[in-house]
N, C-alpha and C positions, 0 to 999 in steps of 0.2 A: 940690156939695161931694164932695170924692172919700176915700173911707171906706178908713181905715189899715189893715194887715193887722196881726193879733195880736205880729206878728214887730214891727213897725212902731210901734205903739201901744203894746207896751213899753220900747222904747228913745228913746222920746218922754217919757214916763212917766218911765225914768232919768234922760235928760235933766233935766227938770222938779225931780227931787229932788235931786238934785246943785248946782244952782242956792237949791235951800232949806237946804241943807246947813249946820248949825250946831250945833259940838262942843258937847254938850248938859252935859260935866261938870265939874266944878269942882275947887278942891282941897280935900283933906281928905274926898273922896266915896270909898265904900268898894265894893268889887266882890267877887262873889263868883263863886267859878268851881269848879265840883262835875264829876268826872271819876273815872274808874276800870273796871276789867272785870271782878273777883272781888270789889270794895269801893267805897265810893266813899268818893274822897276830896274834902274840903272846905275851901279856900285862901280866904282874903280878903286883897285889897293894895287900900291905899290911893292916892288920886292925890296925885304929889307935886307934877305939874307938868303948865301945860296950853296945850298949842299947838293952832292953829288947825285941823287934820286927828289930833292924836294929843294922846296923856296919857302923860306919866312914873308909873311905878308901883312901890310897894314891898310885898314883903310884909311883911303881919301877922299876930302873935299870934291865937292863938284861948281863949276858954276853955272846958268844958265847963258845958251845962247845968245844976246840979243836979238830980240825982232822973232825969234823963233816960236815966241811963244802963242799957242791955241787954245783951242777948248779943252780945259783940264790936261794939257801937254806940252812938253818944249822941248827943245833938243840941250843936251848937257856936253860938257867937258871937265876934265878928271882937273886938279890944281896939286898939283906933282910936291909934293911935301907938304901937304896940309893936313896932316893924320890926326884922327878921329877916330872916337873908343866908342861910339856909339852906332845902331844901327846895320850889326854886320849879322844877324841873323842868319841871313843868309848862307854862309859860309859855316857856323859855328853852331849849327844845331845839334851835332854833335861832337863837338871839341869842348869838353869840360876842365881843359888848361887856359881858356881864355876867360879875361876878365879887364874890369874899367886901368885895373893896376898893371895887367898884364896882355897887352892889346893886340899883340902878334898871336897871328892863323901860321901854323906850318900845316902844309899841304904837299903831297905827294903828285909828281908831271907823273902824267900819263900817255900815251901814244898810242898810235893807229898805223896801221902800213895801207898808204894807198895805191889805188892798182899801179901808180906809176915807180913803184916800190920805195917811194919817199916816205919818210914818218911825218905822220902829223901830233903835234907836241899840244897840249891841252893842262887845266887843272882839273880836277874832275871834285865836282860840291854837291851837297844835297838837294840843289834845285838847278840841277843842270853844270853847267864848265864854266871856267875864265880860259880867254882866249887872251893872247897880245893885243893890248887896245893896238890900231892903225890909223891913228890919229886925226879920227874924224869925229863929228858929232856924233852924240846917241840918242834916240830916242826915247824921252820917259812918258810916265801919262800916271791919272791920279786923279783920287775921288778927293772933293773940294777941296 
């Protein structure tokens, strides 16, 4: 048996996950995507629509916590159909199909094989990933 070199045995490995490869989200599934370099900010958009490598996505509303709130920060929660055309920078710095008339992001899932050969399923954006919100608070923070 002639033993793969590391270089070899990962792209065997890719191979392999590519072939398992199954858009894991649905609709109405909420995402959350936390970014920033002085602050961080805290976005949730919903999936509007779902194709077989990607998801349509819109953004949402947030509320604040009660009682959460501190010095210039509070902790947020996504308000699951409350979509919002403004704001999504984040996402659409380079998507020149979005606009106030046309408010859906498609985004392509991405994935990782971790050592336990499980996929980890992701969005992958220009300032970092949306993950499955897990339906806890987020923390945001914010100059005045």
């Amino acid at each position: 048996m002639v033993e793969l070199s590391f270089k070899e045995q990962r792209k065997k490995t890719k191979q392999e996950a590519r072939a398992r490869f199954q858009n894991p989200y649905k609709e109405g599934d909420i995402l959350h995507h936390s970014w920033g370099y002085d602050q961080t900010n805290c976005d949730f958009y919903q999936v509007v629509e779902v194709k077989p490598a990607s998801v349509a996505l819109r953004k949402i509303g947030t509320n604040i916590v009660p009682g959460s709130e501190g010095f210039m920060s509070e902790s947020r929660l996504p308000e699951k159909d409350a979509f919002v055309a403004n704001g999504t920078q984040a996402l659409t710095k380079n998507d020149h199909n979005f606009s106030p008339e046309n408010p859906t992001i498609t985004k392509r899932v991405s994935f990782y094989v971790k050592e336990d050969g499980t996929l980890r399923y992701y969005i992958p954006v220009p300032y970092g990933w949306c993950d499955l919100w897990e339906g806890k608070p987020q923390y945001s923070s914010h100059y005045a």
